[in-house]
Each structure stands twice: as structure tokens, then as C-alpha cells.
C-alpha positions in Angstrom: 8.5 3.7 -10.4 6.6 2.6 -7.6 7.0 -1.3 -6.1 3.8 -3.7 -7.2 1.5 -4.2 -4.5 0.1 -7.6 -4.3 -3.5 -7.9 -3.3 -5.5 -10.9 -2.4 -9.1 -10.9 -2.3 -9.0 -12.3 1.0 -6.8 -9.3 2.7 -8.1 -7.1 5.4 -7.2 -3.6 4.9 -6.6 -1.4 8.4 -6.4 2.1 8.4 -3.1 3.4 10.0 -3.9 5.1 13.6 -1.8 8.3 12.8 -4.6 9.4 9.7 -7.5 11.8 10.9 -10.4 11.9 8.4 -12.6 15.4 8.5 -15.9 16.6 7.0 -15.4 20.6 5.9 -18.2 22.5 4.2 -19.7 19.1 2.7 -16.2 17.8 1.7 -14.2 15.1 3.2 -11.1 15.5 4.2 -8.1 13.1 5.2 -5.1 13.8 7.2 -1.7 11.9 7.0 0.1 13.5 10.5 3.4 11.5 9.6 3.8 13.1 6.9 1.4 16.1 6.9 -0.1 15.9 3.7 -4.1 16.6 3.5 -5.7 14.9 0.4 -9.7 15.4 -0.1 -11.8 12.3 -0.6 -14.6 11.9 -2.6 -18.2 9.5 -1.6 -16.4 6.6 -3.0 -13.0 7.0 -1.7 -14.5 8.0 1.8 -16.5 4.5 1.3 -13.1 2.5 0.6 -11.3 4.2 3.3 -14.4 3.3 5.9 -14.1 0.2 5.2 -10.4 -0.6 5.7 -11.3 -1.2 9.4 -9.7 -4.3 10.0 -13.2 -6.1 9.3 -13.5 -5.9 6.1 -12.0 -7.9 3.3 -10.7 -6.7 -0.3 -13.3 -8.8 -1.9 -16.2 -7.2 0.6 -15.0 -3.2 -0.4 -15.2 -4.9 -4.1 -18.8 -5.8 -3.4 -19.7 -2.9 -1.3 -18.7 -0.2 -3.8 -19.9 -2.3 -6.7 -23.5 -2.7 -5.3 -23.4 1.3 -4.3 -22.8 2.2 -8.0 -25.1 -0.2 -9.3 -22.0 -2.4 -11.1 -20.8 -6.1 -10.9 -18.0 -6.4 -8.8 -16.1 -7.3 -12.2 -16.5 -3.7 -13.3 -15.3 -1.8 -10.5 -12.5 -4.8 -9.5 -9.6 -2.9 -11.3 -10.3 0.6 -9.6 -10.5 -0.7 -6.2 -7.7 -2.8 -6.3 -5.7 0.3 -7.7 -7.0 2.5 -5.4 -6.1 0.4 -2.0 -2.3 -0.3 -3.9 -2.1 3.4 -3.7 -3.2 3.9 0.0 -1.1 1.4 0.7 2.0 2.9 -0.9 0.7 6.3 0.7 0.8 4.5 4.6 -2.2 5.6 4.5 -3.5 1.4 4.9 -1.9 -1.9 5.4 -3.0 -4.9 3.9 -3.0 -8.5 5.2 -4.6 -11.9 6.4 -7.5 -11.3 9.2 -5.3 -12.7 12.0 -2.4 -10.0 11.3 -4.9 -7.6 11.3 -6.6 -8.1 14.1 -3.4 -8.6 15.5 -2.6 -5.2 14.8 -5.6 -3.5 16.0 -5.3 -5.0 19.4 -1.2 -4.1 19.5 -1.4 -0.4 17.9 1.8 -1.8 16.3 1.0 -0.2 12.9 
């Protein structure tokens, strides 16, 4: 059973420097090199995982992908949470206040 991953509204999500992110064909594709697994993204996923750049908090991705599909950020709260709980699981992000994650960005200690 996998652990339970807090998330506040006020985390910044970083991608982790070891992912590469490709567009095939019209499809979008995402690399994990540690431990080389490819997993395809779709527009909204791709959106998600654009905006975990360390600038961004959970609440703005909330908003962002709410306003792209035309939804209050109530309706589309539960998916995004879920989805960044399991890129966070995955390594694929990590999650925390804006100082550690700026913090991390300028270290490369992810």
C-alpha cells in the first residue's frame, strides 16, 4: 500500500533534474533515467508536469488546469492532488515550501 502524501495548497512542486520530457509523433513523452521507465503524458498531465517548476504552487496548478478545462478549482481539486501524490511517489517531483524549493533549484541537491 503506498505511504499518504500530504499536500498543502501552498507547496511548490520541482520537477526532479534526472526526468527528460519528449514530444514523438504528436505525443508526449516523459523519461525517468533513474529508473528507466518511459510513461506517455497526456495535454493535462504535460500541463501539471510544466508547472512543477519550482514557481508554481499546488493551489496555482489547481487553478491553472481548472480554468483550461473550463471547471472550478473545486472540481478538478481531487485529481490534481492525486495526480502530484503520484509523481511524487514516482520521484518523478518533490513537494515543499517555496524557500526549500528554491533552495533546491539553486543546489541541484534533488
Amino acid at each position: 500500500m503506498p505511504e499518504t502524501v500530504s499536500l498543502r495548497l501552498s507547496d511548490i512542486a520541482t520537477r526532479h533534474p534526472y526526468l527528460v520530457i519528449k514530444e514523438v509523433a504528436g505525443k508526449t513523452y516523459l523519461f525517468h533515467s533513474k529508473k528507466t521507465v518511459f510513461f506517455t503524458l497526456n495535454s493535462t498531465a504535460r500541463m501539471i508536469l510544466d508547472l512543477c517548476d519550482g514557481k508554481h504552487r499546488t493551489a496555482d496548478i489547481i487553478r491553472e488546469v481548472a480554468e483550461k478545462h473550463d471547471r472550478g478549482p473545486a472540481d478538478v481539486l481531487d485529481d490534481v492532488l492525486e495526480y502530484l501524490a503520484t509523481l511524487r511517489e514516482l520521484e518523478i517531483i518533490a513537494l515543499g515550501e517555496a524557500q526549500q524549493a528554491q533552495r533546491r533549484q539553486t543546489d541541484g541537491d534533488l
